[in-house]
C-alpha positions in Angstrom: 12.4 -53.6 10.3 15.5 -52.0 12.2 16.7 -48.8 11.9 19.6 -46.9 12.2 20.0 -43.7 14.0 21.1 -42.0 11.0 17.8 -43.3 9.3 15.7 -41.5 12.5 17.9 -38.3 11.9 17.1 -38.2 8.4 13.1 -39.0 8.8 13.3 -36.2 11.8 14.9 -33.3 9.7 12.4 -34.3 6.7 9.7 -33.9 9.4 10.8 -30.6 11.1 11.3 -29.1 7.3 7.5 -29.9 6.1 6.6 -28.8 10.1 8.5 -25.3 9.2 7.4 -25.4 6.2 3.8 -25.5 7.2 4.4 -23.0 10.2 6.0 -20.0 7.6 3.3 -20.2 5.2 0.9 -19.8 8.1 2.6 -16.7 9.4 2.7 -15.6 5.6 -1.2 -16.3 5.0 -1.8 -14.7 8.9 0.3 -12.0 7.8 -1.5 -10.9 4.5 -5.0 -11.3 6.6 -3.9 -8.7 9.2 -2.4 -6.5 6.2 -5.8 -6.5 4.6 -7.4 -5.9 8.2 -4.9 -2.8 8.4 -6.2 -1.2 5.4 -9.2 -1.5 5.6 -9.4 0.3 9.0 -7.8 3.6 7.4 -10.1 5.7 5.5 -9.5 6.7 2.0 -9.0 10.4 2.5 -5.7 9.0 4.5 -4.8 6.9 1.8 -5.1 9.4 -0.9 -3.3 12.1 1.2 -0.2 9.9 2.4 0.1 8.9 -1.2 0.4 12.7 -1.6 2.7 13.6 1.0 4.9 10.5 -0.4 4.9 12.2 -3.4 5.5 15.5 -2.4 8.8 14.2 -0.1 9.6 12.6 -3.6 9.5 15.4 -5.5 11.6 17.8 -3.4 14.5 15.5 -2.8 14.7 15.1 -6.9 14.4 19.2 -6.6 17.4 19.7 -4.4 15.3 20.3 -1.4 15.9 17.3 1.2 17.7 17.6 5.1 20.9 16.6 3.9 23.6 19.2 3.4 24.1 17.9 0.3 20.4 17.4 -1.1 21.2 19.5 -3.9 23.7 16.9 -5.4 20.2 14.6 -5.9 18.8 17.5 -7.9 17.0 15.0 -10.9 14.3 17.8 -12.9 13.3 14.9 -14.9 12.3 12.8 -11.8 11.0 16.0 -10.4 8.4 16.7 -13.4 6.9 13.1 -13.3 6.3 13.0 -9.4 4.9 16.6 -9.5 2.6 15.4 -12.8 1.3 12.4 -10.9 1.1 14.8 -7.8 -1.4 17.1 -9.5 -2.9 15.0 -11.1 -3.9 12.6 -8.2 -4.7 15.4 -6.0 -6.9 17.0 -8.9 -8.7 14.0 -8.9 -9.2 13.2 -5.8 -10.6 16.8 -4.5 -13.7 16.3 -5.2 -14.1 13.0 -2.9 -10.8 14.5 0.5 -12.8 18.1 0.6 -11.2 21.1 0.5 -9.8 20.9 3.8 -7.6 18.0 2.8 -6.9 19.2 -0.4 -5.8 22.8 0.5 -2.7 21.8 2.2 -2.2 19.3 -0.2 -2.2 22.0 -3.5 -0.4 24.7 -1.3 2.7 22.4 -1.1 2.5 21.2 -4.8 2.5 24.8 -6.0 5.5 25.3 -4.1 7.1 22.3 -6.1 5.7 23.5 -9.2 7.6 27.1 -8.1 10.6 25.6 -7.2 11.0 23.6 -10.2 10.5 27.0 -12.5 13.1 28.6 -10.2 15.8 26.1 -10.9 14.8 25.4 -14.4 17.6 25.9 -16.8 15.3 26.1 -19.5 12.3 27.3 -18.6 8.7 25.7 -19.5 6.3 28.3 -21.0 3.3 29.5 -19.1 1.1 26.4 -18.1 3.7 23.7 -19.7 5.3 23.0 -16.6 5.4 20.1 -14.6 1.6 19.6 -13.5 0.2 22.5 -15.0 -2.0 20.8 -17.3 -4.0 19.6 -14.5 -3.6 22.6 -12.4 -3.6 25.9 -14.5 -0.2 27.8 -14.6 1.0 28.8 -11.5 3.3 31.8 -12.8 
């Protein structure tokens, strides 16, 4: 059987495509292996407290309190309130198993979101209404 060179090109790009192919779903399956490796190496006390801070960065940004001159303009109170809920509520939960020590810093900063939030508050929550109290006790 005789070929043309444009049959060899078109059998060589089909084989460099499957090759490729082949190659990018190794990187991909590598990829998720050494992800997994990752977090598995970082204890859960770090987890649980970077899922905090996240949080807590969150939260101020949506109350007006980020670096940029003009953080105020992404003041969002209804944002605020549900990232300072989930806030207490996963550092309430998790005390018990970070320790005090991890939790302290952790509580001092959402109290000051909790603080802030009443301070900018159009309408002000009653005692123990506001955003996290319910998990944390009223922080007026």
């Amino acid at each position: 059987m005789h070929t043309t060179p444009g049959d060899q090109s078109a059998h060589a790009h089909a084989y460099d495509a499957e090759r490729v192919a082949r190659w990018e779903e190794q990187d991909r399956a590598t990829a998720a292996t050494d992800a997994a490796r990752d977090i598995a190496d970082v204890a859960a006390v770090e987890v649980i407290a970077t899922s905090c801070v996240h949080l807590m960065s969150a939260a101020a940004v949506k109350l007006g309190l980020g670096e940029d001159p003009n953080a105020e303009q992404f003041t969002d109170l209804d944002e605020a309130r549900k990232l300072i809920n989930a806030l207490a509520g996963l550092v309430t939960a998790a005390a018990p198993e970070i320790s005090d020590m991890h939790a302290r810093p952790i509580r001092d900063g959402l109290r000051s979101l909790q603080l802030r939030f009443r301070e900018i508050s159009t309408i002000p929550d009653a005692p123990g209404q506001g955003p996290g109290e319910k998990y944390t006790g009223s922080v007026i």
